[in-house]
N, C-alpha and C positions, 0 to 999 in steps of 0.2 A: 475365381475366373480371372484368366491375366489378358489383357488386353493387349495389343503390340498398333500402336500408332505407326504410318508411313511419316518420314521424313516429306517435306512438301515438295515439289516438281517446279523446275525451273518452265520458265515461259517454255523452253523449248519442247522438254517433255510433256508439257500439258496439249500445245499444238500437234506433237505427233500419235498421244493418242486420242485428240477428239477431231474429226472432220466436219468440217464444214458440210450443212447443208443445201438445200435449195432456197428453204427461206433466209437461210446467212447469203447467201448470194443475192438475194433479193437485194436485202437490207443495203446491201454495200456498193449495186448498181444503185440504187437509191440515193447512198450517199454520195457516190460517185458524180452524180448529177445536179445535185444541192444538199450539201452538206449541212448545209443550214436548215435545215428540216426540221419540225420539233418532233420528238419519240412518237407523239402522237398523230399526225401527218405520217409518218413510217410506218407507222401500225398496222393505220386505214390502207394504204399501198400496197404491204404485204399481208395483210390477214392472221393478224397475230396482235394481243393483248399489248397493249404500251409498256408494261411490264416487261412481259417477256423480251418485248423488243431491247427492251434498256438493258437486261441481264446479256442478249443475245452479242449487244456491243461491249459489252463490258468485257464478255470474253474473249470476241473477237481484237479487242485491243492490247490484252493480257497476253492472250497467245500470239501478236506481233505481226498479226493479219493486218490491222489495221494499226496504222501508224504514227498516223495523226491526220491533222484536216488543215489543206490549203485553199487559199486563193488561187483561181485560172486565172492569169495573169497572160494579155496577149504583149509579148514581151517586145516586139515591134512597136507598137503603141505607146512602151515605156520608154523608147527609147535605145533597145538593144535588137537595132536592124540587123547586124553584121553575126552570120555563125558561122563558125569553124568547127573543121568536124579535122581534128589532129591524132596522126597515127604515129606510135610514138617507141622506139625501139629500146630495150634497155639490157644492161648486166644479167642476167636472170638470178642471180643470187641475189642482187639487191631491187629487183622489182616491185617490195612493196615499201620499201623506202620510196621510190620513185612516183606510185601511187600515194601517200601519204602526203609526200611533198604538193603534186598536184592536187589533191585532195583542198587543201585550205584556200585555196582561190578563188572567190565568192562568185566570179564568172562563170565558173563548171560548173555545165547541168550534170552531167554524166563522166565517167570512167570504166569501161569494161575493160578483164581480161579476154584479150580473142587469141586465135588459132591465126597463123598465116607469116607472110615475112616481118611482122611488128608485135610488139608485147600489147601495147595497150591502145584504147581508141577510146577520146577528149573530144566531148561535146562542150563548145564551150560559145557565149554570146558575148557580141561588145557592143558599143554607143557608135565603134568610130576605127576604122580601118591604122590609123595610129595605136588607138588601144592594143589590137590584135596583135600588131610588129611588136610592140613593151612585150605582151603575153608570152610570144615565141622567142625574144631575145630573154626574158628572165625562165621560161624552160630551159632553156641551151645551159645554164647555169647549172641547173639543178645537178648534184652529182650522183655519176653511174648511168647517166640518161644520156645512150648514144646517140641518136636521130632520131628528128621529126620528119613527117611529111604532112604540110600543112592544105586544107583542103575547103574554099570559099564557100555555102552553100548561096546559089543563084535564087531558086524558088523554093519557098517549101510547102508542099503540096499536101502532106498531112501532117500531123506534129498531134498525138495526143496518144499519152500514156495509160489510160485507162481501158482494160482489157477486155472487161466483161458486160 
């Protein structure tokens, strides 16, 4: 009898053929809220074996659902009062040059590709209204990266990334 092994499936293929279910979602609002939880604490939450739970993360990690685990960090508090939220026009042929560039600046929470008169939009936080101006003069720098439009935020009235 001849056996025929599959080659093994990248994260990506393993994520598109298993879905998530109700109890993964459980799990990950869970974590979502204290990450610091032990398997077993998650278990009793969602109604599932601390085993399974530990398998159910294991894969949720492998297949790139989960991605790692941070600190809420109220970034005011630490010191980084001041956001800017920069719209940022570029080359289109070299736009991920231009994201890439932005990319390394340990200020930037965010980069998205949008729709509209600008390529990209730069969430970015500082200490100090000086910081920001360095920020937007060493973009101006950056090449293929025609125009910014730089944008203060006053209040921010929600700010939290977790969806579910």
């Amino acid at each position: 009898m001849l056996f025929v092994t599959k080659p093994a499936e990248s994260p990506e293929e393993v994520q598109r053929h298993e879905k998530y279910d109700d109890k993964d979602e459980l799990i990950i609002k869970n974590l979502m809220s204290d990450a610091r939880r032990s398997a077993r604490q998650l278990s009793f939450a969602v109604g599932l074996s601390t085993v399974t739970v530990l398998s159910r993360i294991r894969r949720l990690e492998k297949t790139g659902v989960i991605r790692g685990y941070h600190a809420n960090i109220d970034h005011e508090k630490a010191g980084y009062g001041l956001v800017a939220i920069i719209e940022i026009a570029a080359k289109n042929t070299e736009l991920s040059h231009v994201e890439e560039s932005i990319s390394k600046y340990e200020n930037v929470c965010a980069i998205y590709d949008v729709t509209g008169a600008t390529d990209l939009l730069v969430i970015a936080k500082f200490k100090s209204r000086s910081e920001l101006s360095a920020f937007v003069k060493d973009l101006e720098g950056i090449e293929h990266l025609e125009s910014t439009i730089t944008r203060v935020v006053l209040n921010t009235i929600k700010e939290d990334f977790r969806l579910m």
